[in-house]
C-alpha positions in Angstrom: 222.5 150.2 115.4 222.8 149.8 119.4 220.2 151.3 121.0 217.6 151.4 118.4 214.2 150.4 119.0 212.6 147.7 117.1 209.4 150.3 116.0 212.4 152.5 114.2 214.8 149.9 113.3 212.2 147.9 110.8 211.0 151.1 109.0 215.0 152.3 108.8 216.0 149.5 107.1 213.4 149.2 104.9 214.5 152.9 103.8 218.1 152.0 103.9 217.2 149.6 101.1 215.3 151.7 99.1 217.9 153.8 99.1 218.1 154.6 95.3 214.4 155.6 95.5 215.3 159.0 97.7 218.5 160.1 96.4 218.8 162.3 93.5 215.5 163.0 92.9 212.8 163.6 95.6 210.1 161.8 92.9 210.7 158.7 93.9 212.7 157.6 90.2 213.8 154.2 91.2 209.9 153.3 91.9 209.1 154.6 88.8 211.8 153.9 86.2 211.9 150.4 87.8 213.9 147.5 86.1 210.7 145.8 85.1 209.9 148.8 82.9 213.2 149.5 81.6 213.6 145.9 80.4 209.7 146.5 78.5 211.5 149.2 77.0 214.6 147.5 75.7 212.9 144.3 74.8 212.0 145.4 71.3 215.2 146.1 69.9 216.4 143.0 68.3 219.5 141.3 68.8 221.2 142.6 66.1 219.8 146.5 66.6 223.1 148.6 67.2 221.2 150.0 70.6 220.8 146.3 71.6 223.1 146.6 75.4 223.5 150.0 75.2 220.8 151.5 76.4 220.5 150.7 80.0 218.9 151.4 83.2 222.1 152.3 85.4 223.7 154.6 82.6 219.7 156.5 82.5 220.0 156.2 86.7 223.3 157.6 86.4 222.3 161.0 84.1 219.5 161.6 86.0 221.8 162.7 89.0 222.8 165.1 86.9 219.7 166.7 86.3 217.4 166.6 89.2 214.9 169.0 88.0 213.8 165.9 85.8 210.1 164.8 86.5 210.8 166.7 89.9 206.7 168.1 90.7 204.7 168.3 93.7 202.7 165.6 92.6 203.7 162.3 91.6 201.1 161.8 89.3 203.0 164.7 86.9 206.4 163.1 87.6 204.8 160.2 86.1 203.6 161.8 83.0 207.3 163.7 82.5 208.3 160.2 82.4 205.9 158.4 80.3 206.3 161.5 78.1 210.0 161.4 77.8 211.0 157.5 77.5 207.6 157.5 74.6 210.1 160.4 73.1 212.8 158.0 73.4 210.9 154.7 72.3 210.1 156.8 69.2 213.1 158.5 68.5 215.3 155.2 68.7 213.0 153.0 67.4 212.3 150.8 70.4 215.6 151.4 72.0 217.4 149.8 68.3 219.2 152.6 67.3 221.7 154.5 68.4 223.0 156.7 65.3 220.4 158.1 62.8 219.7 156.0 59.8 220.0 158.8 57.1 223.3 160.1 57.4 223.9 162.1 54.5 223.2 165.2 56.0 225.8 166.9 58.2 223.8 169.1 60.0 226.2 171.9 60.6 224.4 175.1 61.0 227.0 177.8 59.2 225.2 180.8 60.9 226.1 179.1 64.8 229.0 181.0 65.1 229.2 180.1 69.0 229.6 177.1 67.7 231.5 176.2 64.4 231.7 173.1 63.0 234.8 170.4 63.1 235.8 169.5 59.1 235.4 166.1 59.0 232.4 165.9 61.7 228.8 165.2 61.7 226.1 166.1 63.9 223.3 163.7 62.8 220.9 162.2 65.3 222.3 160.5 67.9 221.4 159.2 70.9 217.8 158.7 72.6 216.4 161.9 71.6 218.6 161.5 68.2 219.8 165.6 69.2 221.4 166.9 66.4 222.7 169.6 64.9 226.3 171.5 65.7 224.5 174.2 67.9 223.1 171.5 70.0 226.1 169.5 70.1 228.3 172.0 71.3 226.4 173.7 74.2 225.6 170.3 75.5 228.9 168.9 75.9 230.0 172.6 77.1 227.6 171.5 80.2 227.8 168.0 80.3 231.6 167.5 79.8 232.5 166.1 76.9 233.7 167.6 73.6 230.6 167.5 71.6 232.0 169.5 68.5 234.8 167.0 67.8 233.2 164.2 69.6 230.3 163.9 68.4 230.3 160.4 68.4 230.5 160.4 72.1 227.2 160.5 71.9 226.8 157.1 70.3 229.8 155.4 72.4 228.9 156.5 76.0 225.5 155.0 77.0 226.0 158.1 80.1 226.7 160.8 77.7 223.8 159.8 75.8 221.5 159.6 77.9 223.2 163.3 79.4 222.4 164.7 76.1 218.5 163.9 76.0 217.9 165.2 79.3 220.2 168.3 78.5 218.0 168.8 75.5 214.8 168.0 77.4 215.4 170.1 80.4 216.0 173.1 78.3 213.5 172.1 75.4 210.6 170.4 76.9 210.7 170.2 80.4 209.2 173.6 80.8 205.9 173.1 79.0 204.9 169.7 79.9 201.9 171.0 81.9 200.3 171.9 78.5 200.1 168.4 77.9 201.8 165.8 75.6 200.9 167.1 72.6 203.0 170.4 73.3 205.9 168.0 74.3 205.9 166.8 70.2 205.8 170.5 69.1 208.7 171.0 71.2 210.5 167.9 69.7 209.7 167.7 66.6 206.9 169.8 66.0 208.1 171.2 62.3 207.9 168.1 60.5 204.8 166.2 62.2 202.2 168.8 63.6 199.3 170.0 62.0 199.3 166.9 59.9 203.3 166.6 58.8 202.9 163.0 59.7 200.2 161.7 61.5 201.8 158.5 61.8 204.4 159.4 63.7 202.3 161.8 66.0 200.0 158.4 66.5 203.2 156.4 67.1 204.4 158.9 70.1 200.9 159.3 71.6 200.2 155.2 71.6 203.6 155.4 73.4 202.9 158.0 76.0 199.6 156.5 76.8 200.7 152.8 77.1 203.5 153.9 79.4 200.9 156.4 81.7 199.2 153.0 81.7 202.2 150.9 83.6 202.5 153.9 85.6 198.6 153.5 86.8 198.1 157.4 85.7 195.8 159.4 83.7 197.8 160.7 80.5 195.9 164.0 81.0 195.0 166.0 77.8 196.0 167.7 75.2 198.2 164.8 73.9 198.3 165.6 70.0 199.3 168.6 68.3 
């Protein structure tokens, strides 16, 4: 760095080792998703949870390049509520980061009428994952785009800690991502509106909310409105 002056040099380096905070996503994800958070996160699951180790920050830092459109706003104060919103999803959906696979596994979910994408004999397409997607027309679009064979790999979901966390922003960008302005509420609708809104199961609505708004919280930003359906 000859021939730099001191002024520039101390502000350079300071971005040079922030680097993770300005590549990949113009929000500033490093600050955000910090490794103080993501440890709150996985800090629940106990020991013997089948998510305990999997779930990590550099496999979530490493999807996110994939999908930069994720929590990417004018205003950080939205980025921060994408977030909040999704990782409550997450928190919810895996039970505090425990589980990978979905408990009940006794239903296949294979969808005869998605043609585009017929089922493997033999295969499941259960919840997996931190949004748990399921469901062969989910699986098999997502791996189409993310690279991996999710119609006779499902489990791919559940072994690759990148994949996974490919497959819940994959499902959020196309699901979620595009209403999140209406509030969180509309973000359950989107996720699993069917079975908890409009009093499905309160508890579960409570749960994801609690989530959402203690997370806005660590993130120092107003959770907005609109937050149950």
């Amino acid at each position: 760095m000859d021939g730099v002056k001191p002024s520039i040099l101390i502000p350079l380096l300071l971005i040079i080792a922030a680097g993770e905070l300005i590549v990949g996503q113009n929000c500033g994800c490093a600050y955000i998703v910090s490794e103080e958070f993501f440890d709150g996160l996985t800090s629940h699951a106990n020991p013997s949870c089948e998510g305990n180790g999997f779930y990590t920050r550099d496999a979530f830092m490493n999807a996110w390049q994939s999908y930069s459109g994720f929590a990417e706003s004018p205003s950080i104060d939205d980025s921060k509520r994408e977030i909040a919103a999704f990782f409550a999803h997450v928190s919810h959906e895996t039970t505090r980061m425990c589980f990978k696979d979905q408990a009940d596994k006794s239903n296949p979910y294979c969808d005869p009428n998605a043609q585009d994408y017929p089922c493997t004999p033999g295969k499941t397409y259960y919840g997996r994952g931190p949004l748990q997607i399921s469901w062969n027309y989910n699986y098999g679009p997502a791996g189409q785009e993310i690279g991996f064979d999710g119609l006779n790999w499902p489990e791919g979901v559940s072994t690759d800690a990148i994949i996974s966390f490919k497959t819940a922003l994959w499902f959020w960008m196309r699901n979620v991502h595009g209403i999140i302005g209406q509030g969180f509420g509309a973000t359950i609708r989107a996720i699993n509106g069917v079975l908890e809104c409009g009093g499905g199961n309160q508890d579960a609505v409570n749960d994801r909310v609690n989530l959402y708004q203690n997370y806005c919280g660590q993130f120092n930003v107003s959770p907005g409105d609109n937050l149950y359906c």
